[in-house]
N, C-alpha and C positions, 0 to 999 in steps of 0.2 A: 225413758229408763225406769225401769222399777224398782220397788222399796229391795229388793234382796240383791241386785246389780248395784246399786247406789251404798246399801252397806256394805258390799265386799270393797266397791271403791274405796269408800271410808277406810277401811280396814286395811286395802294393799296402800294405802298413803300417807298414811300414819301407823304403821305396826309396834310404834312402842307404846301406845295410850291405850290398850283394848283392854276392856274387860272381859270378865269369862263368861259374862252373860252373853256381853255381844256376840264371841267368837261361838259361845254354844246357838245363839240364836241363827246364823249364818252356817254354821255346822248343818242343823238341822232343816234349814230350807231349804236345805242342798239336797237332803235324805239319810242324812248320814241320822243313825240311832244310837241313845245312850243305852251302852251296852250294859257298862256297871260301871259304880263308882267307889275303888279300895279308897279308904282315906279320904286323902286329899285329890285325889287322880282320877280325873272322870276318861273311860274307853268310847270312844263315838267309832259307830262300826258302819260301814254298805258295803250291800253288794252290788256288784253291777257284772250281769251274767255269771263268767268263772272269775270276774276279778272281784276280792275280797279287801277292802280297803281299812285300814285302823288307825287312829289318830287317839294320841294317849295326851290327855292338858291337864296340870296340874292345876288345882284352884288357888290362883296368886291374884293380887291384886298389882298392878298389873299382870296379865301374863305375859310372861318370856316374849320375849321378839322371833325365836328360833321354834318356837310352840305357833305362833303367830304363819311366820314361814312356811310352816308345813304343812298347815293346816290348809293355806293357802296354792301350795303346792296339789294338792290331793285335789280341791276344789275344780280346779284349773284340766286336770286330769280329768275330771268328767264331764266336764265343757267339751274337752275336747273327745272324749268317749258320746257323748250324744249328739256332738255336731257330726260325728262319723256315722252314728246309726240313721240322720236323718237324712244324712246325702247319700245314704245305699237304699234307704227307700224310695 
């Protein structure tokens, strides 16, 4: 298992202790980019082909469990978007 598979575990098993470091670090090993950051609210953006993906996390200590979620959510989304590209290859 690897360091980026083993943090998301981390992460889907505990979703109320993350930090925003964590969640941006696991963000971004995914490919997702810091788009901009108003304030407090950092924008983590990919694309993947026509699908355009956006993920808005407020800089909380902890963050939210629903910021957690969905972020989670998205991730999960392009597992399954490149497990599809490599069985059509």
């Amino acid at each position: 298992m690897s360091k980026r598979e083993k943090r998301l575990l981390k992460i889907r098993q505990n979703p109320k202790n993350v930090t925003f470091q964590e969640l941006s670090t696991i963000l971004e090993s995914y490919g997702f980019i810091l788009k901009r950051s108003t304030g407090s609210h950092h924008s983590f953006q990919i694309n993947i082909g026509d699908l355009e993906l956006l993920v808005v996390i407020p800089f909380a200590r902890p963050v939210g469990i629903a910021y957690v979620k969905e972020a989670i959510k998205l991730i999960d989304e392009i597992r399954a978007q490149s497990k599809l590209d490599e069985d059509e290859a």
